[in-house]
Biopython code that builds the backbone (N, CA, C, O; Angstrom):
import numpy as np
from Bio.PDB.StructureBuilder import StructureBuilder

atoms = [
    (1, "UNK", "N", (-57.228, 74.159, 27.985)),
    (1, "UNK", "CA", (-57.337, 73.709, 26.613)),
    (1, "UNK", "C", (-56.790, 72.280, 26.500)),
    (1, "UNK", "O", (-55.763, 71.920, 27.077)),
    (2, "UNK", "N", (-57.591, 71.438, 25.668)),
    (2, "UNK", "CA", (-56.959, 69.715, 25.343)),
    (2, "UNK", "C", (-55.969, 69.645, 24.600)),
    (2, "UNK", "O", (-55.876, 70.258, 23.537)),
    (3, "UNK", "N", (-55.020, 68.809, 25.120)),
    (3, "UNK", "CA", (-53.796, 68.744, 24.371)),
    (3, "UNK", "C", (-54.334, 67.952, 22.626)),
    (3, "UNK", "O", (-54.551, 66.741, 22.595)),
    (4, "UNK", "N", (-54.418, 68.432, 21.900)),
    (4, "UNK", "CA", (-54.367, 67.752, 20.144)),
    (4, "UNK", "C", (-53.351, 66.772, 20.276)),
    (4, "UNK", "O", (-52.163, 67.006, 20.496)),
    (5, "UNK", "N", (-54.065, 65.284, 20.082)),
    (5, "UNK", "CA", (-52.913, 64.325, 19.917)),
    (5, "UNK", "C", (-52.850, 63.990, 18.358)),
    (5, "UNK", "O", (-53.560, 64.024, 17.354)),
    (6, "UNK", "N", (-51.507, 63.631, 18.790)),
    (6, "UNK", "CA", (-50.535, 64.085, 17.374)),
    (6, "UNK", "C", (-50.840, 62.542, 16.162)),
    (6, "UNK", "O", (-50.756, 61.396, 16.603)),
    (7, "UNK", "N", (-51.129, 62.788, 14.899)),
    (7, "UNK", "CA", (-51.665, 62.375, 14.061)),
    (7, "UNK", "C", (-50.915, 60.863, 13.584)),
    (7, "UNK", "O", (-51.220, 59.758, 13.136)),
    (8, "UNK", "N", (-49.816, 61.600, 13.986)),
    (8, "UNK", "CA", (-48.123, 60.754, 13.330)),
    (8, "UNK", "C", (-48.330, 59.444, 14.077)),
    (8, "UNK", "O", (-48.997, 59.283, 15.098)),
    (9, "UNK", "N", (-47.673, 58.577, 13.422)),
    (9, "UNK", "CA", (-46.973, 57.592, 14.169)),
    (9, "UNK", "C", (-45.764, 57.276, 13.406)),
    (9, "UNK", "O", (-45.478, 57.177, 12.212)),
    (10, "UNK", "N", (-44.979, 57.116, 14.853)),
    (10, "UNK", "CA", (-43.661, 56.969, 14.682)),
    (10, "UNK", "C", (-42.836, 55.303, 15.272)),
    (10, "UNK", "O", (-43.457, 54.421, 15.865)),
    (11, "UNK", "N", (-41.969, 55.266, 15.060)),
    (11, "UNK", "CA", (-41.295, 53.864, 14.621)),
    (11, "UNK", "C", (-40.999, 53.757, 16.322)),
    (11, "UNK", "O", (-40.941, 54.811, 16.955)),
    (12, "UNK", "N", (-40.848, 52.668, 16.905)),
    (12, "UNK", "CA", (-40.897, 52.503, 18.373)),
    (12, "UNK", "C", (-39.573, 53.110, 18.744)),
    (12, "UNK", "O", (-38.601, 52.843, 18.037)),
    (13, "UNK", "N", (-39.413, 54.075, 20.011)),
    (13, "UNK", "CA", (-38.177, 54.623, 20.087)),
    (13, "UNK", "C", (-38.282, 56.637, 19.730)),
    (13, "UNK", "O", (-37.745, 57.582, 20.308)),
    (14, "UNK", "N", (-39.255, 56.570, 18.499)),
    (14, "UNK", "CA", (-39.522, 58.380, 18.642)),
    (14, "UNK", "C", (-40.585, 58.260, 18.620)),
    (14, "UNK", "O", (-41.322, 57.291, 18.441)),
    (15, "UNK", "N", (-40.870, 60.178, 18.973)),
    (15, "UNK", "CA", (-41.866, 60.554, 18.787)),
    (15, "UNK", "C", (-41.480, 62.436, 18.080)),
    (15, "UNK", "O", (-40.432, 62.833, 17.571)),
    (16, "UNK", "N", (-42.716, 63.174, 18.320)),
    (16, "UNK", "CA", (-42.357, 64.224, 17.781)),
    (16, "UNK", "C", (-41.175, 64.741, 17.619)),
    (16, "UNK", "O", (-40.568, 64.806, 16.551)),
    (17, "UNK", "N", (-40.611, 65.335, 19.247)),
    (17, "UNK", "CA", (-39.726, 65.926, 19.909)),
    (17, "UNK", "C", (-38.297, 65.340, 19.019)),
    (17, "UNK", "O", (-37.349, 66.089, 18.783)),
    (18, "UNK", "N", (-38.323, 64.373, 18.730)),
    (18, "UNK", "CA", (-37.131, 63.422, 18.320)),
    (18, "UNK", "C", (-36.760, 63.677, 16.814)),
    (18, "UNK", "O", (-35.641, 63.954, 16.382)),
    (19, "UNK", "N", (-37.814, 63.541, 16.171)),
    (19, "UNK", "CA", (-38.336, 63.663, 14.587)),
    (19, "UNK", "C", (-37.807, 65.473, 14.617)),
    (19, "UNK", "O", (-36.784, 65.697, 13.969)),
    (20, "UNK", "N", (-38.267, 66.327, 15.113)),
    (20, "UNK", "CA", (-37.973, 67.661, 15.190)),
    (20, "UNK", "C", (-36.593, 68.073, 15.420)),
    (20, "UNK", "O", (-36.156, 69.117, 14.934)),
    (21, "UNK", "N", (-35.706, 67.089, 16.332)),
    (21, "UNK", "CA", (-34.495, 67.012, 16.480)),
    (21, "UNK", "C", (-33.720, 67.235, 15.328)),
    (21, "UNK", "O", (-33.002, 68.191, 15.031)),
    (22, "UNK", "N", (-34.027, 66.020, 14.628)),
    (22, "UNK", "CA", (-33.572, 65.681, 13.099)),
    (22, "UNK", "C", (-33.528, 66.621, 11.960)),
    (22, "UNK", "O", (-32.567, 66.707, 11.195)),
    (23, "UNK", "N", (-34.630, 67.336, 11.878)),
    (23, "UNK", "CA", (-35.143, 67.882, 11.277)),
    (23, "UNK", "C", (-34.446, 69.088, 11.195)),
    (23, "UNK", "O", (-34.078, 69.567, 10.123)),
    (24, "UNK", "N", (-34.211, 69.702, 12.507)),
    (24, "UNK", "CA", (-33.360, 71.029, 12.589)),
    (24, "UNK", "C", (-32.025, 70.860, 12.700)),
    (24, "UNK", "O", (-31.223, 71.769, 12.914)),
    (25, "UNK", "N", (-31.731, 69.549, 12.537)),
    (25, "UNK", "CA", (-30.078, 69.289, 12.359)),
    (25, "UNK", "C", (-29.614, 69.296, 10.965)),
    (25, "UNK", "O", (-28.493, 69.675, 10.628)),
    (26, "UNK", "N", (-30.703, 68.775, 10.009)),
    (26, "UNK", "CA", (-30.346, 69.031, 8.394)),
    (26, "UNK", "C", (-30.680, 70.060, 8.306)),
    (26, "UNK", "O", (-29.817, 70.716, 7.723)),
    (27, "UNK", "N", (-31.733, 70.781, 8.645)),
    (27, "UNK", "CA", (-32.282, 72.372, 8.256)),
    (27, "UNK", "C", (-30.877, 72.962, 8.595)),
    (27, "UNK", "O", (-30.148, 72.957, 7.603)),
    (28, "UNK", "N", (-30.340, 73.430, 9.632)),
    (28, "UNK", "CA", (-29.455, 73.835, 9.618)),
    (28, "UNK", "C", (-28.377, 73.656, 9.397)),
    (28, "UNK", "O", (-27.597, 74.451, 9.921)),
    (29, "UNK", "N", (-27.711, 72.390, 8.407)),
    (29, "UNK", "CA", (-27.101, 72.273, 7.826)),
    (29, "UNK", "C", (-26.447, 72.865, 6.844)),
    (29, "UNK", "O", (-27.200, 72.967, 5.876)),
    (30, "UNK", "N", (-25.149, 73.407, 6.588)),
    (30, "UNK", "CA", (-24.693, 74.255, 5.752)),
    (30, "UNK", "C", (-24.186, 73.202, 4.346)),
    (30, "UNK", "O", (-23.560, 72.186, 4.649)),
    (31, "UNK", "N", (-24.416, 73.421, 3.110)),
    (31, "UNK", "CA", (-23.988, 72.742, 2.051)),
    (31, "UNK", "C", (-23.009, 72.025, 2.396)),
    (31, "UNK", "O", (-23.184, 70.809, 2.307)),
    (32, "UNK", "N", (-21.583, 72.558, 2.932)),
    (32, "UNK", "CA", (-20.360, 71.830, 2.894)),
    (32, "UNK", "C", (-20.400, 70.799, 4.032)),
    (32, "UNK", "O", (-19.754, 69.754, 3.950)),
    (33, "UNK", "N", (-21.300, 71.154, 5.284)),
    (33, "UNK", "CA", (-21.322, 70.217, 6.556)),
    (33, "UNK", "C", (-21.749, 68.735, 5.510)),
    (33, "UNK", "O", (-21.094, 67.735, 5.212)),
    (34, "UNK", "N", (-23.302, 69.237, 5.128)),
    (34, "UNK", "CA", (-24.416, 67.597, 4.885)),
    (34, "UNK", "C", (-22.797, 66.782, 3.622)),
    (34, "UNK", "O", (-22.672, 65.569, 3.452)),
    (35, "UNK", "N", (-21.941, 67.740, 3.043)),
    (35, "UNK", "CA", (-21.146, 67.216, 1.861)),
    (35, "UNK", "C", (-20.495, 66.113, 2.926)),
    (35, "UNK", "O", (-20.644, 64.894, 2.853)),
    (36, "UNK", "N", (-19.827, 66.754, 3.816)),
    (36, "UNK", "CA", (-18.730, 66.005, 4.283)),
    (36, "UNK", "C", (-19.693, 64.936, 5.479)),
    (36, "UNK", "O", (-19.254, 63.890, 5.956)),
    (37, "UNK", "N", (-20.808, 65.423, 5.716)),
    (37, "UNK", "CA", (-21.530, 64.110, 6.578)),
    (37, "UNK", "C", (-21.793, 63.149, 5.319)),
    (37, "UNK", "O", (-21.895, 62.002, 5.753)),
    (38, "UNK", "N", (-21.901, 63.173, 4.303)),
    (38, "UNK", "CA", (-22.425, 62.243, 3.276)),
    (38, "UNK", "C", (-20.881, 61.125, 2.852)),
    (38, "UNK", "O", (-20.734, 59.910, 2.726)),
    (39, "UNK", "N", (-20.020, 62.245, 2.749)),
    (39, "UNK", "CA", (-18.761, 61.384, 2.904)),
    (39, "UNK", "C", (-18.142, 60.468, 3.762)),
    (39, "UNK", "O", (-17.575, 59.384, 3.623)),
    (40, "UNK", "N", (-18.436, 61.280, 4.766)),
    (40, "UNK", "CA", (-17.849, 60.472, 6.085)),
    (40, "UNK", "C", (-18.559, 59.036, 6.326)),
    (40, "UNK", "O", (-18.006, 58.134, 6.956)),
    (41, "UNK", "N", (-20.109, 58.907, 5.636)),
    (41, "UNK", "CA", (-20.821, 57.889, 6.450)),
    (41, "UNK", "C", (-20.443, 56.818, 5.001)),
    (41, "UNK", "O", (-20.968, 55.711, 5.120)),
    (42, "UNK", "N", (-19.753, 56.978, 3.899)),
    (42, "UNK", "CA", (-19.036, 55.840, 2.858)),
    (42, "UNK", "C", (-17.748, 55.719, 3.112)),
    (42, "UNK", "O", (-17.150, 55.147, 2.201)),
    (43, "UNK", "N", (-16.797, 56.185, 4.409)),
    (43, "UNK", "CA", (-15.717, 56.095, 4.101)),
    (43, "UNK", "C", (-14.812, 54.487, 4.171)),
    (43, "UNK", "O", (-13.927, 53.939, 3.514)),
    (44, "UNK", "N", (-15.548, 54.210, 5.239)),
    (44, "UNK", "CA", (-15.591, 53.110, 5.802)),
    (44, "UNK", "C", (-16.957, 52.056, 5.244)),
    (44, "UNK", "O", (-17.549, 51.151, 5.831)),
    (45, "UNK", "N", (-17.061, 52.409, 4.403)),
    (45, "UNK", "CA", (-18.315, 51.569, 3.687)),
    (45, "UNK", "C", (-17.465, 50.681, 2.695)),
    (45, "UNK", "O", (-16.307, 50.953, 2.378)),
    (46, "UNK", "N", (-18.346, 49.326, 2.136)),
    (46, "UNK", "CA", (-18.112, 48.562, 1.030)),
    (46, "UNK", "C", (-19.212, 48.374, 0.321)),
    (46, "UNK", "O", (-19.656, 47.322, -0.140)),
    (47, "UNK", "N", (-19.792, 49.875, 0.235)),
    (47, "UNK", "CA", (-20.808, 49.740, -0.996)),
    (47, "UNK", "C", (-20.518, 51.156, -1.375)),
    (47, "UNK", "O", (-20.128, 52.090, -0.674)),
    (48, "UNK", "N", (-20.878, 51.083, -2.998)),
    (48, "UNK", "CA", (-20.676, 52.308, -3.593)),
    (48, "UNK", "C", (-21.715, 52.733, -4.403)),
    (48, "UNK", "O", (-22.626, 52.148, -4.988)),
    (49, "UNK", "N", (-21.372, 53.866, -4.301)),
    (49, "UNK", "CA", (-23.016, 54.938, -5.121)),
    (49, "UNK", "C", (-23.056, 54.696, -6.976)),
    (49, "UNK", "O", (-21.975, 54.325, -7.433)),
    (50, "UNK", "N", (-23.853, 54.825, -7.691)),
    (50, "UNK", "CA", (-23.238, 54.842, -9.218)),
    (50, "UNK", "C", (-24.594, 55.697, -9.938)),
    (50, "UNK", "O", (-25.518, 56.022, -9.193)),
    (51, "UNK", "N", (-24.642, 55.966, -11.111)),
    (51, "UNK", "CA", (-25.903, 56.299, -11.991)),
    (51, "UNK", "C", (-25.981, 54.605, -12.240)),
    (51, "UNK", "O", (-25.126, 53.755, -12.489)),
    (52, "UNK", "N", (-27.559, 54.570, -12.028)),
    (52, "UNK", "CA", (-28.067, 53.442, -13.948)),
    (52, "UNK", "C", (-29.002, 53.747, -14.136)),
    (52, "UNK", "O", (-29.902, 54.126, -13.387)),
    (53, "UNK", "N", (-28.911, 53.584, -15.583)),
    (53, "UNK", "CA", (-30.199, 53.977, -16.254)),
    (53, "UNK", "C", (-30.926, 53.325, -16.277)),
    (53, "UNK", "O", (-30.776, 52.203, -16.761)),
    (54, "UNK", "N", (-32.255, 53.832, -15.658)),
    (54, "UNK", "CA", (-33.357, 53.524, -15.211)),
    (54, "UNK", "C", (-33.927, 51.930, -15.605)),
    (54, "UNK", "O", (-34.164, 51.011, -14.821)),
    (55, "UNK", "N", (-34.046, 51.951, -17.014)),
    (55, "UNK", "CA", (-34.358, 50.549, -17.639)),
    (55, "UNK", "C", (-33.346, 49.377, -17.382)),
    (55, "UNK", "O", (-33.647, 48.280, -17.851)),
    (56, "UNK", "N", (-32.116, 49.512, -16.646)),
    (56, "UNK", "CA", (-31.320, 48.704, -16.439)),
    (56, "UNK", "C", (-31.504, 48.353, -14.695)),
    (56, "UNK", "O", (-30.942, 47.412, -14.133)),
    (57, "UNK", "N", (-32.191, 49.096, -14.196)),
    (57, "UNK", "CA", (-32.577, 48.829, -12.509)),
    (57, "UNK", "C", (-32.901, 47.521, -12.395)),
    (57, "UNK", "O", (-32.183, 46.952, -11.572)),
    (58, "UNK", "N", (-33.916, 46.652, -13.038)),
    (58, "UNK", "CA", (-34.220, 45.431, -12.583)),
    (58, "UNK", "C", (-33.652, 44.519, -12.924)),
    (58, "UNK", "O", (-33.834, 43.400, -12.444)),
    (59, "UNK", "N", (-32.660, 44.841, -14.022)),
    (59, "UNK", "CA", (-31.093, 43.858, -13.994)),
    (59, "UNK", "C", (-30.509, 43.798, -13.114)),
    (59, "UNK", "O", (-30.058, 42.729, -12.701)),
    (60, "UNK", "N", (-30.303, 45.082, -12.459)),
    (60, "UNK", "CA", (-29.002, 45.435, -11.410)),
    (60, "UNK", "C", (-29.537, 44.988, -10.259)),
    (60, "UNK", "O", (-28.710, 44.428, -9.540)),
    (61, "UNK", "N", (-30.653, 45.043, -9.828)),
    (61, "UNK", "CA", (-31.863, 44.321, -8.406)),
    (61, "UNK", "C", (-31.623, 42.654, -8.618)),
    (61, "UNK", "O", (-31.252, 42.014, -7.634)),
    (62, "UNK", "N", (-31.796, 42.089, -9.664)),
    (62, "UNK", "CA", (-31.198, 40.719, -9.902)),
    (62, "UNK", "C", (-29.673, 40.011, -9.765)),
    (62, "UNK", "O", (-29.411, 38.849, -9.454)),
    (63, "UNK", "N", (-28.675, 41.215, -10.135)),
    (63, "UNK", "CA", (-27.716, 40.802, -9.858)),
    (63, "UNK", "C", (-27.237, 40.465, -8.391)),
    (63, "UNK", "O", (-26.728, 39.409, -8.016)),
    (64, "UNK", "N", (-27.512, 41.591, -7.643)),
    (64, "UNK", "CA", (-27.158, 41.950, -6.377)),
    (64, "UNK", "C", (-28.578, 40.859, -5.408)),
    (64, "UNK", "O", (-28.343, 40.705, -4.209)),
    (65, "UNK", "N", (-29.418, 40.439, -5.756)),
    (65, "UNK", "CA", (-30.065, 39.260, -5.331)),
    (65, "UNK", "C", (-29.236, 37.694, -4.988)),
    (65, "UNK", "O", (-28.933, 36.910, -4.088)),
    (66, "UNK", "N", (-29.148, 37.970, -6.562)),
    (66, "UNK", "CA", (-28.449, 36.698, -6.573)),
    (66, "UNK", "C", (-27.093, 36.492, -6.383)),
    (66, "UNK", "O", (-26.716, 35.321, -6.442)),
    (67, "UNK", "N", (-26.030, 37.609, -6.108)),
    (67, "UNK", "CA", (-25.144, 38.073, -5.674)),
    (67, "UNK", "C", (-25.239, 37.553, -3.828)),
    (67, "UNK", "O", (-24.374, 36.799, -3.382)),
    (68, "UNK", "N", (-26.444, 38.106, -2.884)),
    (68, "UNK", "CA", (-26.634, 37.878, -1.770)),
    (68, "UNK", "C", (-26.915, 36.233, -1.469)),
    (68, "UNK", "O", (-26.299, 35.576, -0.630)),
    (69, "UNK", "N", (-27.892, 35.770, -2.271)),
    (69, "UNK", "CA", (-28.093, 34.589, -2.033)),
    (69, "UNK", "C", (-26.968, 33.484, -2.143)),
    (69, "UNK", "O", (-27.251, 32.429, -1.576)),
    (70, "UNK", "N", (-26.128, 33.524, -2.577)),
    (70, "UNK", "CA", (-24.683, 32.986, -2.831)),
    (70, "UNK", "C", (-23.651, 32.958, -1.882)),
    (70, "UNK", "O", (-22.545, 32.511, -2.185)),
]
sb = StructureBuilder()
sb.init_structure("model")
sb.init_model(0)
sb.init_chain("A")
sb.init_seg("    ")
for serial, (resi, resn, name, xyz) in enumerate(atoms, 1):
    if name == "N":
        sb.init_residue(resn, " ", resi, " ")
    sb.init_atom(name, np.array(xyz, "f"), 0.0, 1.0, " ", f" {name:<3s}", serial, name[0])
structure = sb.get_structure()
């Protein structure tokens, strides 16, 4: 039987096998693990999460533009 080549394309570096990796590492993720992986990867960060309301997004995309360009 012919092997079905696979539809995907993937970013240089994976392929299926890799993507599937991933996949069953959050699947099996228990609520409190993905909590404390979500923590762990801001602890050491200097950016922070916030709400805005929606209509205020392309203010906040301007600030942080012109914030970078500076």
């Amino acid at each position: 039987m012919k092997k079905r080549k696979d539809p995907n394309r993937y970013p240089k570096g994976w392929n299926r096998k890799r993507v599937q990796k991933v996949i069953n590492h959050y699947e099996k993720q228990t609520p409190e693990e993905a909590a404390a992986e979500d923590n762990a990867a801001y602890e050491n960060s200097k950016i922070t999460m916030m709400e805005v309301p929606v209509e205020l997004v392309p203010a906040v995309q301007r600030l942080i533009l012109r914030k970078r360009a500076s």
